[in-house]
C-alpha positions in Angstrom: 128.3 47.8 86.6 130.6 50.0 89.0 128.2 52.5 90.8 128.4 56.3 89.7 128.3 58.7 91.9 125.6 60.8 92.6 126.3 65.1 92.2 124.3 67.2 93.5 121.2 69.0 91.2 122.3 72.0 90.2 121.0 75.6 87.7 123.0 74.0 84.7 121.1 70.6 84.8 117.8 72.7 85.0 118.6 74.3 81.8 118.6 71.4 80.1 116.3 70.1 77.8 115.6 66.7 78.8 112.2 65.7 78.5 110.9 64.8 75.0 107.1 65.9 75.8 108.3 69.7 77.4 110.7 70.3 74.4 108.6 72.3 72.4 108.7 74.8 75.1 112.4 75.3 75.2 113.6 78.6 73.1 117.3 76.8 72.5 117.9 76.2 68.7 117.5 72.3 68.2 120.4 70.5 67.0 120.6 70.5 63.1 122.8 67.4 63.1 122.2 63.7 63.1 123.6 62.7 66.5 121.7 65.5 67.9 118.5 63.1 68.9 121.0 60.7 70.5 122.6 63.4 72.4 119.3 64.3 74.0 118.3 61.0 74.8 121.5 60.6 76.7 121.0 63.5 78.1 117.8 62.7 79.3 119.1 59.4 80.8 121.8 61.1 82.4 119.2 63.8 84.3 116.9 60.4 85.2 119.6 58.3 86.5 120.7 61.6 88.9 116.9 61.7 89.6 116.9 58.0 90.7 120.2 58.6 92.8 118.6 61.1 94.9 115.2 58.8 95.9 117.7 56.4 97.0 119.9 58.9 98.7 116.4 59.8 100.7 116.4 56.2 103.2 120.4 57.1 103.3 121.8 56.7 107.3 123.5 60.3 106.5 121.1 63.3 107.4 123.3 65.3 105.5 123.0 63.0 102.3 119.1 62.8 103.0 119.1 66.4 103.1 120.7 67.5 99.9 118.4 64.6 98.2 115.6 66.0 99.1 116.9 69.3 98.0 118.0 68.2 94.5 114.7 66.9 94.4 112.5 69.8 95.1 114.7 71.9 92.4 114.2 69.1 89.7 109.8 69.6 90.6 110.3 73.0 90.9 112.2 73.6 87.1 110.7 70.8 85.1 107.7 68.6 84.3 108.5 65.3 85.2 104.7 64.1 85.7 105.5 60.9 84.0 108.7 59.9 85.9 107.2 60.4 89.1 103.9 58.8 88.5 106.1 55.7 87.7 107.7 56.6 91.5 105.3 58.2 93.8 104.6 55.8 95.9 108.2 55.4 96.4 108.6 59.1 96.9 106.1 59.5 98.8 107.3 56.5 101.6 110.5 58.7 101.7 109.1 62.0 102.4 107.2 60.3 104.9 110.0 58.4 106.5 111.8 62.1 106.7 109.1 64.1 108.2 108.6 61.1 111.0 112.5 60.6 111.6 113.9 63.7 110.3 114.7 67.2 112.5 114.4 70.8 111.6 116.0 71.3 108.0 115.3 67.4 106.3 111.3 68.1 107.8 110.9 71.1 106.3 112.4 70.0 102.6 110.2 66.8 103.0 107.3 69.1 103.6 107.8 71.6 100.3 108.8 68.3 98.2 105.1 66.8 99.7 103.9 69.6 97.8 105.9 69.9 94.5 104.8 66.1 94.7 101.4 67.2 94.8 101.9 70.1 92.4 103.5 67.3 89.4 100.4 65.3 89.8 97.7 67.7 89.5 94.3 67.1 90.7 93.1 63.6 90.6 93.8 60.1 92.5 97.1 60.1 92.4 97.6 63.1 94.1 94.6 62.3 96.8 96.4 58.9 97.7 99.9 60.7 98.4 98.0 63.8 100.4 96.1 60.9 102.1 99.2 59.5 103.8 101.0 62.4 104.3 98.1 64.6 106.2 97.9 62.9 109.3 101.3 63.7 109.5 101.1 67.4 108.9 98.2 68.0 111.4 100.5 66.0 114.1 103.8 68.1 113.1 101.7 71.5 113.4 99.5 71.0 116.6 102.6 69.6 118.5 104.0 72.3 120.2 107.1 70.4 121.2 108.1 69.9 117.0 110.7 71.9 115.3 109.4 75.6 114.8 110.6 75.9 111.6 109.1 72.0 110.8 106.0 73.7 111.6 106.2 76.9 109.6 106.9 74.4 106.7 104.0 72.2 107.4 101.8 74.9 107.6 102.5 76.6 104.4 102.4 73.3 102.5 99.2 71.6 104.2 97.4 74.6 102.8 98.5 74.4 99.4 98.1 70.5 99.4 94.7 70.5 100.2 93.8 73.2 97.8 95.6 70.7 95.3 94.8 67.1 96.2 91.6 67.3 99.0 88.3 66.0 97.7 85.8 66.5 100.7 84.6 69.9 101.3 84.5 69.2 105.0 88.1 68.2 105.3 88.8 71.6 103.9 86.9 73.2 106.8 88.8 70.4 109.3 92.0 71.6 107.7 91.2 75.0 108.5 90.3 74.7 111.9 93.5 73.9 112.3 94.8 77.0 110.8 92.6 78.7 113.2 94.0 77.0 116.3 97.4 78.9 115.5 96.5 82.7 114.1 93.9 83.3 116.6 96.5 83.1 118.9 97.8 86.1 117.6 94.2 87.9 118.4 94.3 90.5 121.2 93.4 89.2 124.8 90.2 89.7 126.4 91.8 93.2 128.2 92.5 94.5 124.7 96.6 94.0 124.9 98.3 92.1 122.3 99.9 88.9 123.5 103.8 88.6 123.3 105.1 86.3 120.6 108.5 85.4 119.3 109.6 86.1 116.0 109.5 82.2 115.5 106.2 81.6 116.7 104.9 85.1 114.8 106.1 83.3 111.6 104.1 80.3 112.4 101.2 82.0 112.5 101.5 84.1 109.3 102.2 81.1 107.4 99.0 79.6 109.0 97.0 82.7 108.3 98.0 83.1 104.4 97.7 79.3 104.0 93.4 79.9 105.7 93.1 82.6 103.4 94.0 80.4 100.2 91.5 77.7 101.2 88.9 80.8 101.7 88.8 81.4 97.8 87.4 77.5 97.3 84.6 78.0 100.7 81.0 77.8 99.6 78.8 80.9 100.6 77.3 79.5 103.4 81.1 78.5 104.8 82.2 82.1 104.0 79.2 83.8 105.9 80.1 82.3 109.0 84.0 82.9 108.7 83.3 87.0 108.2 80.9 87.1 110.5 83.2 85.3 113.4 86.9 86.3 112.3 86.6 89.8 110.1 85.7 92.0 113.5 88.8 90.4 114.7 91.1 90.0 112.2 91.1 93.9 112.7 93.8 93.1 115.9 95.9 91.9 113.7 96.9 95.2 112.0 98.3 96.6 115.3 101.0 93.8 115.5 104.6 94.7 115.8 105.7 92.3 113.1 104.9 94.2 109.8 104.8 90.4 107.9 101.8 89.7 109.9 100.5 93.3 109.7 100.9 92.7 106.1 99.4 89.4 106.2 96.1 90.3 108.1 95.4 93.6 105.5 95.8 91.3 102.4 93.4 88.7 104.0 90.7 91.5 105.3 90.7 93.0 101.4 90.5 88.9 99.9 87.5 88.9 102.7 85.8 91.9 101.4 86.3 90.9 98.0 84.7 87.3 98.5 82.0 89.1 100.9 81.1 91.5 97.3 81.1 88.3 95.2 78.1 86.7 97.5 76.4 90.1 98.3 77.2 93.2 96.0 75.4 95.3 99.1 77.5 93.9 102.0 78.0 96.1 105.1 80.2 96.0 107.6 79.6 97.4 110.9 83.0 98.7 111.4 83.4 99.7 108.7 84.7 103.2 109.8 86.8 101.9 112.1 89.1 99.5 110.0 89.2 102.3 107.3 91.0 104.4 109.9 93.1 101.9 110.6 93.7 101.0 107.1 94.8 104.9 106.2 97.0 105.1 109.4 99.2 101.8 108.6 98.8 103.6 104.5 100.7 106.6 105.6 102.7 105.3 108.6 105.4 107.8 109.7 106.2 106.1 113.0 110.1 106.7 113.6 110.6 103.8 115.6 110.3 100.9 112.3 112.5 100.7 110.1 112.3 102.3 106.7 112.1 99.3 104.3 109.0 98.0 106.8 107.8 101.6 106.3 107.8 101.1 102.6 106.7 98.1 102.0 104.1 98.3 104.3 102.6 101.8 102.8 102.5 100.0 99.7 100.4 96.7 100.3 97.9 99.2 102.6 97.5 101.8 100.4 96.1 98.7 97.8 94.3 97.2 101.1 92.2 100.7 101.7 91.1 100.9 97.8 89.7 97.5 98.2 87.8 97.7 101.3 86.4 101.3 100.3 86.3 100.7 96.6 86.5 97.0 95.8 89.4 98.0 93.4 92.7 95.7 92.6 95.9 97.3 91.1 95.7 94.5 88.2 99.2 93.4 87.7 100.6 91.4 84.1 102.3 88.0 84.4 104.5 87.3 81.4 105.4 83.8 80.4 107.0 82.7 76.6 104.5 84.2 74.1 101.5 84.2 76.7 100.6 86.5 79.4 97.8 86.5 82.4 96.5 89.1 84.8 96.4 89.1 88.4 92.9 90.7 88.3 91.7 90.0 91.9 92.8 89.2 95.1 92.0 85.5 94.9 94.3 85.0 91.7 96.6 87.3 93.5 96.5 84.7 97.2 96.8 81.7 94.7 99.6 83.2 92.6 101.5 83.9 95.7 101.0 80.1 97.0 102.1 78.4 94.0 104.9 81.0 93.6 106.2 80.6 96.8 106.8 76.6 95.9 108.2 76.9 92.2 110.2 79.9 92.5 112.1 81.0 89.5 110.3 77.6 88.1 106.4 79.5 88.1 107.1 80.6 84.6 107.8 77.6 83.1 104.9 76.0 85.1 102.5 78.4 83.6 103.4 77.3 80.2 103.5 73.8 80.7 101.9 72.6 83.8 98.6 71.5 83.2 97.3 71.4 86.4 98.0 75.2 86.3 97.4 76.3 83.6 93.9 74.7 84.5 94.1 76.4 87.9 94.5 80.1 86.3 92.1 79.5 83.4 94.9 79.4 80.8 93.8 76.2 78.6 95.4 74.2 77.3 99.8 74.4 77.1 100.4 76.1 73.7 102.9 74.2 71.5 105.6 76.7 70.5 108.2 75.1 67.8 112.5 76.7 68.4 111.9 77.7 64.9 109.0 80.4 65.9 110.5 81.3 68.8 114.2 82.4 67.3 112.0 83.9 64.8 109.5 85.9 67.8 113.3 86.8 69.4 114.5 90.5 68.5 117.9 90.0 67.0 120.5 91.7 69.7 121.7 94.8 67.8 118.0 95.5 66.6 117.7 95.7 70.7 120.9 97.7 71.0 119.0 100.1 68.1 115.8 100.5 70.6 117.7 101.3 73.6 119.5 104.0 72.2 116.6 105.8 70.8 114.5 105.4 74.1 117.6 106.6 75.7 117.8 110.1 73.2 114.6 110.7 73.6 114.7 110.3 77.1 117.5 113.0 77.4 116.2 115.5 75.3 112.9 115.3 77.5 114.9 115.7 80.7 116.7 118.7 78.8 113.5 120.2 78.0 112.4 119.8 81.4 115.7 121.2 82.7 115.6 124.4 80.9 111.9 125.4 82.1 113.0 125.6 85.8 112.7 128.7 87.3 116.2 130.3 89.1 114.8 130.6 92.3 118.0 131.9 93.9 120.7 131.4 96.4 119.0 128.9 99.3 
């Protein structure tokens, strides 16, 4: 037959419910007449066919055309469940991703590198997964120690090694291999032997966060033993970090110290650390940072994430946060969940909803069980109607005013300024 061709993956196609086995967790009223079956099926055909046209589009000559496949790729892993169409493929897949991260420059190398884990993410934990991570990591460790590669390759490769072997790595000991590599690029970072910091690009700066937050994730699977030596060698230092002049890696360092001191808790409820003191100051200074000289969003953001970073290491608290997904919901009680969260999140985007409800990898990852089956029916009948809404709002709102009224006619008239 005459060759269609092949448009580009898009929100719309996202939307739609194509895959018999994740229907029950769409919210859209199912169609009440007979060729409504049919018109999913085609629909479902239609959505494959597009998903076949972009693994071919991957060995195309065009870097363009290999580019957007890879793309429309990564946004068909990131929005749907397609475990059993890409089980069928992976080999194939994973061939392409390879040929791209070999062959490819800048852009195409990083896409291959966040579809390598989407890939990874689909598959879940098992064999399958290994055998694709077991290609692909040679590759990874090459792209990310070679100074000469793309920067922005690298920043890709080093996010998504990290979350790949948290996924699909099998040997405890790679896991430590894996983050010695890490370590070759954040210590970098570290303050020289005088005490000054070194002077990094933005580019390289980003490299390095991305290789610090990916080490931190592979912290929350390290056996005690693995996790004494790493606070003993890198929490004194990791200290340096906080007097960067990039606020991400400032950011970066304070979130890993508090994961550190929570991990450090788990092992030994009575740990000490000798600077304790010290990195508390610090801590409260970057909390309450007035410096003119950065810029006020930095400011903000940055007296945020510290002020949670300073209750940790003094208190060992976590401002709990409440993830909200169809009729479930799950806490971000720690900052473990939070690290992993952020990993995952970072991969799926808009997509880490639906993943929580249907993803069975993880679900099994956040300790959700198994995906609850949720019929249209229930849900339109869980939905408040629009004007019952509209009814809600207005209240909240009148009650609202009359509070701010209250409040308004209590204020003391304290003159002419």
């Amino acid at each position: 037959g005459q060759q269609r061709a092949v448009q580009p993956f898009s929100d719309e196609d996202a939307s739609i419910e194509t895959l018999s086995h994740c229907s029950s967790f769409s919210d859209v009223t199912s169609v009440a007449d007979e060729g409504g079956e049919a018109s999913e099926d085609t629909a479902q055909e239609d959505f494959q066919y597009k998903l076949k046209g972009f693994i071919d589009s991957t060995v195309d000559k065009s870097a363009k055309t290999r580019q957007g496949a890879l793309d429309g790729l990564k946004t068909a892993m990131a929005t749907r469940i397609l475990y059993e169409f890409i089980s069928e493929r992976r080999m194939t897949i994973t061939d392409s991703i390879e040929r791209c991260l070999k062959k490819g420059k800048g852009e195409e190398q990083r896409a291959a590198a966040s579809l390598a884990c989407l890939l990874c993410i689909q598959l879940g934990s098992g064999i399958e997964s290994e055998e694709v991570f077991k290609t692909l990591k040679p590759i990874f460790k090459t792209i990310l120690a070679d100074g000469s590669a793309n920067i922005q390759a690298r920043q890709a490769v080093a996010t998504s090694l990290g979350l790949c072997t948290l996924v699909a790595e099998d040997d405890i000991l790679d896991v430590q291999a894996t983050m010695e590599c890490f370590e070759n690029l954040f210590t970098r970072s570290y303050a020289k032997a005088d005490g000054t910091c070194p002077s990094i690009n933005p580019q390289t700066s980003q490299l390095h966060i991305n290789a610090l937050l990916s080490w931190a994730l592979l912290l929350t699977i390290c056996s005690a033993s693995q996790l004494k030596d790493i606070l003993k060698k890198h929490l004194p230092r990791l200290q340096q970090l906080l007097e960067s002049d990039d606020v991400n890696m400032r950011i970066a360092a304070g979130e890993t110290i508090a994961l550190l001191f929570e991990l450090a808790r788990d092992i030994d409820s009575e740990f000490e650390f000798d600077e304790w003191d010290e990195l508390c100051n610090k801590l409260n200074a970057l909390a309450t940072d007035c410096n003119k000289h950065r810029a006020k969003t930095d400011k903000r953001k940055q007296r945020s994430v510290f002020r949670d970073v300073l209750k940790a290491v003094e208190e060992g608290d976590f401002q709990s946060e409440t993830i909200r997904f169809g009729t479930e919901r799950m806490t971000i009680d720690s900052w473990v969940r939070k690290r992993t969260y952020d990993a995952f999140r970072e991969f799926v985007g808009s997509g880490m909803n639906y993943h929580l409800q249907a993803n069975e990898f993880i679900r099994d990852v956040f300790e959700l069980g198994p995906p609850i089956l949720v019929d249209s029916a229930t849900m339109k009948a869980m939905k408040i109607s629009r004007f019952e809404r509209h009814l809600h709002n207005s209240a909240a709102f009148k009650a609202r005013t009359k509070a701010r009224s209250k409040f308004r006619d209590k204020r003391v008239d304290v003159g002419e300024f």
